[in-house]
The first five atom37 places (N, CA, C, CB, O) and aatype in JSON, in Angstrom:
{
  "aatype": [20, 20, 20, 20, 20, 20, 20, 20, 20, 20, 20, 20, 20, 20, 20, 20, 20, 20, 20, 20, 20, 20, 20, 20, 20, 20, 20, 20, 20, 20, 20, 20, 20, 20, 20, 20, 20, 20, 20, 20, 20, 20, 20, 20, 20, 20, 20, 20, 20, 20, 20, 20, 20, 20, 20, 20, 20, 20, 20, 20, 20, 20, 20, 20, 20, 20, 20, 20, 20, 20, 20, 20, 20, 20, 20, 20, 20, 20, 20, 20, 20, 20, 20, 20, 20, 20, 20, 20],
  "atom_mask": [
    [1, 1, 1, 1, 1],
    [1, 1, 1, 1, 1],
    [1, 1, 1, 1, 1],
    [1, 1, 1, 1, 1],
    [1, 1, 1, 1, 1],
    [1, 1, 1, 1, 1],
    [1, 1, 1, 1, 1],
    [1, 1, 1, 1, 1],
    [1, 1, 1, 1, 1],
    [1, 1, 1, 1, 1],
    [1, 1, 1, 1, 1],
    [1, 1, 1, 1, 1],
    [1, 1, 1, 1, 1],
    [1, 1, 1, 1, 1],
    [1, 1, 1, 1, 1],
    [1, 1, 1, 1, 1],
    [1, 1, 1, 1, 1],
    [1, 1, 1, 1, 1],
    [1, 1, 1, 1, 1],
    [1, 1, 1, 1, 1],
    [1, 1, 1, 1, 1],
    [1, 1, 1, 1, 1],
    [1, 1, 1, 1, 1],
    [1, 1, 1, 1, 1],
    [1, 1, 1, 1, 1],
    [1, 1, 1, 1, 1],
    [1, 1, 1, 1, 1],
    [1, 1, 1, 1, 1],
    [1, 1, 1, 1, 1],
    [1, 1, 1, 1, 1],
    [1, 1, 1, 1, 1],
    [1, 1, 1, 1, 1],
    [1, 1, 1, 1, 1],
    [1, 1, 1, 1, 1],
    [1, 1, 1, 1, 1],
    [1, 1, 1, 1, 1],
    [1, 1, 1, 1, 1],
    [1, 1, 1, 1, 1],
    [1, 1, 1, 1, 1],
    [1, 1, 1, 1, 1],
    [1, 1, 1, 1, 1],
    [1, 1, 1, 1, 1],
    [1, 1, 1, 1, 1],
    [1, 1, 1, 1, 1],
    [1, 1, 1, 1, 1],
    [1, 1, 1, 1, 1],
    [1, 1, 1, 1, 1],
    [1, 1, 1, 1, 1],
    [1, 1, 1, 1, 1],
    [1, 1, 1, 1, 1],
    [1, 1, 1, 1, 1],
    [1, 1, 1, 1, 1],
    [1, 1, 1, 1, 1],
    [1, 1, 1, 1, 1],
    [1, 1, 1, 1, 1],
    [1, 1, 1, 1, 1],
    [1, 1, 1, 1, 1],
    [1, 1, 1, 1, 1],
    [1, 1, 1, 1, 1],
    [1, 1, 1, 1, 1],
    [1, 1, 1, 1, 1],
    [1, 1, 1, 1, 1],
    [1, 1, 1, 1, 1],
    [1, 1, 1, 1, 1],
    [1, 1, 1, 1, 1],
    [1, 1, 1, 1, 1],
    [1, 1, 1, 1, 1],
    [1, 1, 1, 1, 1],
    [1, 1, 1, 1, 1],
    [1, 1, 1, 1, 1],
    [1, 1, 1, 1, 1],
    [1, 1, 1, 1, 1],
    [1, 1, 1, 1, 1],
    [1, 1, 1, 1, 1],
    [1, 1, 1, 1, 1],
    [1, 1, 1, 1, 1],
    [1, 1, 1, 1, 1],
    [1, 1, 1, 1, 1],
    [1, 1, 1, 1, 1],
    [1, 1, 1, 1, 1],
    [1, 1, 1, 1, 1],
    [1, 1, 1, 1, 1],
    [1, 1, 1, 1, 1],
    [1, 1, 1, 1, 1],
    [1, 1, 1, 1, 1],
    [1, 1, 1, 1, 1],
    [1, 1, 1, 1, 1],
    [1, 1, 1, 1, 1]
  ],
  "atom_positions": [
    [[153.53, 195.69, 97.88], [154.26, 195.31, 99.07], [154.72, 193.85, 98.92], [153.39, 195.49, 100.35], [153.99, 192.92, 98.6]],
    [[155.74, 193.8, 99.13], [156.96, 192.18, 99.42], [156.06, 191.44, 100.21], [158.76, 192.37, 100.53], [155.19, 191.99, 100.89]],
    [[156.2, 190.47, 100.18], [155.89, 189.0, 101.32], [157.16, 189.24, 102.37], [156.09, 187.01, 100.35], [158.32, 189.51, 102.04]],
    [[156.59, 189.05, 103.89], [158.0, 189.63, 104.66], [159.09, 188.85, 104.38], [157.96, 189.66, 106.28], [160.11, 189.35, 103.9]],
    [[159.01, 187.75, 104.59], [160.69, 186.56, 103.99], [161.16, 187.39, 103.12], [160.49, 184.75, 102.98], [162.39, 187.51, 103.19]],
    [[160.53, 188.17, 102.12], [161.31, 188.49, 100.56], [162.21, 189.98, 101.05], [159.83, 188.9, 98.9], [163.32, 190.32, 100.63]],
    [[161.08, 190.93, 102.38], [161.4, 192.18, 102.41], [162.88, 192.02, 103.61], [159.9, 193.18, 102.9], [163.79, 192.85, 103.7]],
    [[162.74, 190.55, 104.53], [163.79, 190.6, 105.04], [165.34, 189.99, 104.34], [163.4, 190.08, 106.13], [166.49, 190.14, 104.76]],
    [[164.89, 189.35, 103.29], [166.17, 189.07, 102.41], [166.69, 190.4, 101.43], [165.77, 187.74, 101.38], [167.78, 190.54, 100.89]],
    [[165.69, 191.15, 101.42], [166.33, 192.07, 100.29], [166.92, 193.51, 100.98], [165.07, 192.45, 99.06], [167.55, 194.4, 100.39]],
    [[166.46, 193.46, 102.59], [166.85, 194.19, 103.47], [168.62, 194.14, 103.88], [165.92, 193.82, 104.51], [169.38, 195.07, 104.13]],
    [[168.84, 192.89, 103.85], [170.27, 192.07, 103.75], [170.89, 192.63, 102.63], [170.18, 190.39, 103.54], [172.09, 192.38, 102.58]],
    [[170.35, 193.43, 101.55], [171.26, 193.35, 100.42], [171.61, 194.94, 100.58], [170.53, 192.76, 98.83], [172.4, 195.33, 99.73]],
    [[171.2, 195.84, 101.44], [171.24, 196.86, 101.72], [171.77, 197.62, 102.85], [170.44, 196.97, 101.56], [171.81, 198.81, 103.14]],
    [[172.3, 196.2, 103.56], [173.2, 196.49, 105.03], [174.45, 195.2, 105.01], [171.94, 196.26, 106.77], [174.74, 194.11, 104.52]],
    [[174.85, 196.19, 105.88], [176.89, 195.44, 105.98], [176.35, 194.2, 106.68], [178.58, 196.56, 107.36], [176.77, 193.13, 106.25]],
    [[175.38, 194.17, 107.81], [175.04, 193.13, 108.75], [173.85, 193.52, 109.64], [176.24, 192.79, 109.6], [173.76, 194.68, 110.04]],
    [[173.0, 192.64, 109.94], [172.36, 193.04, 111.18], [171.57, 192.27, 111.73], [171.73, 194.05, 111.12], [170.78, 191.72, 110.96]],
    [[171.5, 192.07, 112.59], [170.31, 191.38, 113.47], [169.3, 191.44, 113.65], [170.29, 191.34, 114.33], [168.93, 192.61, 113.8]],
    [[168.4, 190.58, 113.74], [167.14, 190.17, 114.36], [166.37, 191.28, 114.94], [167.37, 189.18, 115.39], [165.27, 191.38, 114.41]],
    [[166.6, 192.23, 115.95], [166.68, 193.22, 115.79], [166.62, 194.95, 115.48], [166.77, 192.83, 115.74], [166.0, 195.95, 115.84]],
    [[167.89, 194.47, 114.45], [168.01, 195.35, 113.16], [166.69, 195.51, 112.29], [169.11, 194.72, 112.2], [165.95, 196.43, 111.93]],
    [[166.81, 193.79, 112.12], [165.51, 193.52, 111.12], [164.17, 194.19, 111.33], [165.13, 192.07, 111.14], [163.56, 194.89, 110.53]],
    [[163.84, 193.85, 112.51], [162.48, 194.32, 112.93], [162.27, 195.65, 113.3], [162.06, 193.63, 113.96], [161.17, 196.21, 113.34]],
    [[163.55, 196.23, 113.63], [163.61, 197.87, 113.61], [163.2, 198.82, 112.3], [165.1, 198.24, 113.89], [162.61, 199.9, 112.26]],
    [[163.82, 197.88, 111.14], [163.97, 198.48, 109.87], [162.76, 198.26, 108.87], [165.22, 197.97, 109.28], [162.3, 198.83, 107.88]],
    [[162.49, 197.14, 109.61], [161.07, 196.93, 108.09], [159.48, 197.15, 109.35], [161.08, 194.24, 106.95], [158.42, 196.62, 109.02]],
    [[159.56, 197.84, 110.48], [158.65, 197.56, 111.21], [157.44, 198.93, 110.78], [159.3, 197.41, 112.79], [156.25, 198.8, 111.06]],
    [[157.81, 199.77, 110.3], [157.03, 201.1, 109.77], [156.2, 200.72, 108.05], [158.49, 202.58, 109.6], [155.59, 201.64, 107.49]],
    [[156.28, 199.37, 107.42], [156.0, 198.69, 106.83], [155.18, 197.72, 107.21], [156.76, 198.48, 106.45], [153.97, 197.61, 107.01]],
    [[155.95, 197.01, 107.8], [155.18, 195.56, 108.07], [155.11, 195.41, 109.68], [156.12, 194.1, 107.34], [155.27, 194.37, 110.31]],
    [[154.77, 196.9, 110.27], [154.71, 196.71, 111.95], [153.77, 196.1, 112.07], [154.6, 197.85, 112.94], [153.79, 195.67, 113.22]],
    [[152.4, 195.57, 111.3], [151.18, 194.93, 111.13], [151.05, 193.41, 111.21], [150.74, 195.33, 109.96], [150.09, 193.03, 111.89]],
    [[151.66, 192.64, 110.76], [152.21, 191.66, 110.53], [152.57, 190.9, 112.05], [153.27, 192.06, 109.62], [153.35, 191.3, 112.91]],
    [[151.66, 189.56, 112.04], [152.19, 189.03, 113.32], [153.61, 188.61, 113.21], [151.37, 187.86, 113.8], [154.35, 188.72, 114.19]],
    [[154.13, 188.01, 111.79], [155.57, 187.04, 111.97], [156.6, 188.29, 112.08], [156.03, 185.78, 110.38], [157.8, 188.1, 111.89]],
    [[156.13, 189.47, 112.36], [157.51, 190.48, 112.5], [157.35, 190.53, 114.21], [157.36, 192.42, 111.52], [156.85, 191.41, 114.91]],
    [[158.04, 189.11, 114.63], [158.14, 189.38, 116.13], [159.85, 188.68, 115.74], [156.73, 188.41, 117.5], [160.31, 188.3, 114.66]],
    [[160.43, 188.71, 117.08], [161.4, 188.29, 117.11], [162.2, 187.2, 117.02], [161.46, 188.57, 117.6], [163.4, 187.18, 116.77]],
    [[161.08, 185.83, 117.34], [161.09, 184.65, 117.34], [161.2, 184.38, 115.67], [159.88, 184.12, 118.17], [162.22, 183.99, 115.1]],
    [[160.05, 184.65, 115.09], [160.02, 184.87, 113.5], [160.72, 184.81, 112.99], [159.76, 185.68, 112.97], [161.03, 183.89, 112.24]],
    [[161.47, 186.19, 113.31], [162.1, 187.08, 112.37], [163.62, 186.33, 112.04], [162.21, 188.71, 113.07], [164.2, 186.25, 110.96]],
    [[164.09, 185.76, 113.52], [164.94, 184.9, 114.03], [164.76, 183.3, 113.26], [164.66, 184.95, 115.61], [165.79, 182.85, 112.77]],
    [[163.95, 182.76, 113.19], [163.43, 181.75, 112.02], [163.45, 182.25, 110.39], [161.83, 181.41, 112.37], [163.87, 181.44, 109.55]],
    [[163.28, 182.73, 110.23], [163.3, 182.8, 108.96], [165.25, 183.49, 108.53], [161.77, 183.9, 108.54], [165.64, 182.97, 107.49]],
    [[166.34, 184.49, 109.19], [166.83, 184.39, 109.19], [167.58, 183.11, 108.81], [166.69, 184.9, 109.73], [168.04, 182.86, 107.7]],
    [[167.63, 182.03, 110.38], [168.42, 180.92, 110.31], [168.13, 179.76, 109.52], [168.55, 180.55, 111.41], [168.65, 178.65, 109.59]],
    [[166.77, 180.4, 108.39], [166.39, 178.92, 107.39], [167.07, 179.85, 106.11], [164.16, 178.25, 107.15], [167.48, 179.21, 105.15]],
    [[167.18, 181.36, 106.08], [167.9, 182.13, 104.42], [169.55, 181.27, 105.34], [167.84, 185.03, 104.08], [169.82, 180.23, 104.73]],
    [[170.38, 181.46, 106.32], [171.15, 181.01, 106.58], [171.47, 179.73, 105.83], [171.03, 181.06, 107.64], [172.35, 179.7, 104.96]],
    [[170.86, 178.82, 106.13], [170.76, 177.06, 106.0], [170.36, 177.37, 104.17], [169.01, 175.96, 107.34], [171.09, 176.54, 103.63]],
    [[169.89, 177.84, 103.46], [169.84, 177.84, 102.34], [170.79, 178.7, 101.37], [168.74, 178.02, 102.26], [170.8, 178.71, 100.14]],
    [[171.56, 179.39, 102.26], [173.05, 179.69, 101.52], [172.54, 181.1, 101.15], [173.64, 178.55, 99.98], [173.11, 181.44, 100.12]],
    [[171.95, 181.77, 101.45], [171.82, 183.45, 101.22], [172.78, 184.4, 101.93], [170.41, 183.96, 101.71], [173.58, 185.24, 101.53]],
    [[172.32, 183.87, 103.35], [173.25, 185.0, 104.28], [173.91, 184.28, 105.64], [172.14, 186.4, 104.9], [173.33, 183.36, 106.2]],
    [[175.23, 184.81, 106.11], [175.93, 183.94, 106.37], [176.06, 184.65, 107.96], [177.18, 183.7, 105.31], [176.12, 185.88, 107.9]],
    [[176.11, 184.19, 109.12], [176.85, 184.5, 110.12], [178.14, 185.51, 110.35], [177.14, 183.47, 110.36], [179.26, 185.0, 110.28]],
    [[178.01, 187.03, 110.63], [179.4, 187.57, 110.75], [179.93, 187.52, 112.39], [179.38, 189.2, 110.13], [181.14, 187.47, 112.62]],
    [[179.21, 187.54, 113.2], [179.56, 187.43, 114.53], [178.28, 187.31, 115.76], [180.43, 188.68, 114.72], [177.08, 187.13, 115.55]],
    [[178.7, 187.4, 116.55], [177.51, 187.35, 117.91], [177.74, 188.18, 119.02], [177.4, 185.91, 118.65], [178.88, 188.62, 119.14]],
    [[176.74, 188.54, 119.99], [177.44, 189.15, 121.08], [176.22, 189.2, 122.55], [178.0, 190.85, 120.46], [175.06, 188.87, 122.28]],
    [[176.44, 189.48, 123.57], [175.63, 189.04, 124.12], [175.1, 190.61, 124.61], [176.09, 187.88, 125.05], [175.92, 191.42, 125.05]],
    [[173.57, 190.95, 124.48], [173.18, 192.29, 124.93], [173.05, 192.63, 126.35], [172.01, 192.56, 124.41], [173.43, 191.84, 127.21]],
    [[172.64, 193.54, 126.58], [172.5, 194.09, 128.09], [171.17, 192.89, 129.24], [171.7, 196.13, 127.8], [171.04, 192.56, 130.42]],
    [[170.57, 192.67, 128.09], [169.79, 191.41, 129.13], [170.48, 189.95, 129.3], [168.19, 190.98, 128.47], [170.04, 188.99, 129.93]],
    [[171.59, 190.04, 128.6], [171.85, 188.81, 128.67], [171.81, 187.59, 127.62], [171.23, 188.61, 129.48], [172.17, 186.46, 127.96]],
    [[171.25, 187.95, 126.04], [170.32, 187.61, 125.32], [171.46, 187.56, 124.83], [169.09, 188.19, 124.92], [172.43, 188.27, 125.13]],
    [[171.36, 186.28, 123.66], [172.41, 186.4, 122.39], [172.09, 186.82, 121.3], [172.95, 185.34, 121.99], [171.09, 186.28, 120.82]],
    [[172.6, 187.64, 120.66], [172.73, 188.26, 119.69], [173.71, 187.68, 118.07], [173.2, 189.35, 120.42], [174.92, 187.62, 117.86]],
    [[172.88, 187.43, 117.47], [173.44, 186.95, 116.13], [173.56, 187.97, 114.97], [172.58, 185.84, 115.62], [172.53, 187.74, 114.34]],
    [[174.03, 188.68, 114.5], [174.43, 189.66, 113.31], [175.0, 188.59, 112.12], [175.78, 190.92, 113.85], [176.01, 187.88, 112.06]],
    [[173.87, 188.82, 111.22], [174.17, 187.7, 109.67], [174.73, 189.04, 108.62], [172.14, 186.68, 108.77], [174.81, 190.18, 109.08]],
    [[174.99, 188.84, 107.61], [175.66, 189.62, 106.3], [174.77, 188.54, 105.01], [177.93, 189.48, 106.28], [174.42, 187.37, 105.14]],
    [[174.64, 189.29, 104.04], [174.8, 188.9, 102.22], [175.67, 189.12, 102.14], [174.15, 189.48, 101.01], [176.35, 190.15, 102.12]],
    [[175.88, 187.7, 102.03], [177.83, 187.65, 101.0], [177.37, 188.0, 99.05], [178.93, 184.95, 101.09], [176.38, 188.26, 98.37]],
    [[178.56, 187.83, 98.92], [178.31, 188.37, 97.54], [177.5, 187.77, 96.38], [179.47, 188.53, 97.05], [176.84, 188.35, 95.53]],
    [[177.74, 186.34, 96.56], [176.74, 185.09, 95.97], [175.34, 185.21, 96.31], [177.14, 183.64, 96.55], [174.5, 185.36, 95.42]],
    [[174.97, 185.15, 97.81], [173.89, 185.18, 98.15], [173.01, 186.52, 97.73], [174.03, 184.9, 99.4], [171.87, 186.4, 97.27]],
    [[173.65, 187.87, 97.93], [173.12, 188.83, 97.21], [172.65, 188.99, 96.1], [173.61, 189.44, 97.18], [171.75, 189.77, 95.79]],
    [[173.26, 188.23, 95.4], [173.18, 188.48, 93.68], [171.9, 187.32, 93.52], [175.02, 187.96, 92.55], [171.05, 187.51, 92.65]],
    [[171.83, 186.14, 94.4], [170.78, 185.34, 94.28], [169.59, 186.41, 94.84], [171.0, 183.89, 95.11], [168.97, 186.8, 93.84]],
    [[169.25, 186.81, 95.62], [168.37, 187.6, 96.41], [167.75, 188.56, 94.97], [169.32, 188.54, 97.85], [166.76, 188.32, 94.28]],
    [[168.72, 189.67, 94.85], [168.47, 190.56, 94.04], [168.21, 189.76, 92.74], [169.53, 191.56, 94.03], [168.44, 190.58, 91.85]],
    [[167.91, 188.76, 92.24], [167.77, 188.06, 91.24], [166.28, 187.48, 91.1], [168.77, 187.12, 91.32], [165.52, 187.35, 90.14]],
    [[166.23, 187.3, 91.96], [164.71, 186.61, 92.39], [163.46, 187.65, 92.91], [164.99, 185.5, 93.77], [162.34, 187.89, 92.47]],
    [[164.13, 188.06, 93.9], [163.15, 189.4, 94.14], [163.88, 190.58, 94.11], [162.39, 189.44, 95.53], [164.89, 190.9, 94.73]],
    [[162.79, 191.55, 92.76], [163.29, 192.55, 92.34], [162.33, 193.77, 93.41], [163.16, 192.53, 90.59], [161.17, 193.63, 93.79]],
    [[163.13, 194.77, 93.67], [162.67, 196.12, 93.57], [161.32, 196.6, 93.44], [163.22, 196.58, 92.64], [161.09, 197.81, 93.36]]
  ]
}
């Protein structure tokens, strides 16, 4: 099993985009165990792969509570770094 930072960057290399979320929807039958798979987290570690040039902002939107919503992407650079470092 991945370290979660690694399973949510390599999760990015396997979707068009998704959110915070997304994230915790998708790796939660894995790592539903795990305290940093909360939202706050999940949301931190996102916006520091952001700030280090992995995955980039595609849009935002605001949900039914009111909440903002950030949807990031792996661009093509950042992917190839991801999949480079942590393999499979």
């Amino acid at each position: 099993m991945k370290p979660l930072n690694y399973a949510i960057l390599k999760y990015f290399t396997t979707v068009k985009e998704a959110s915070a979320d997304n994230v915790i929807e998708a790796l939660k039958g894995e790592y539903g165990s795990f305290k940093a798979l909360q939202k706050k987290a999940v949301i931190n570690a996102l916006m520091t792969a952001e700030a280090n040039g992995l995955i980039e902002e595609t849009r935002f939107e605001m949900d039914k509570n009111g909440e903002l919503v950030v949807y990031y992407h792996a661009h093509e650079e950042g992917a190839a770094t991801i999949n480079k470092y942590i393999k499979d």
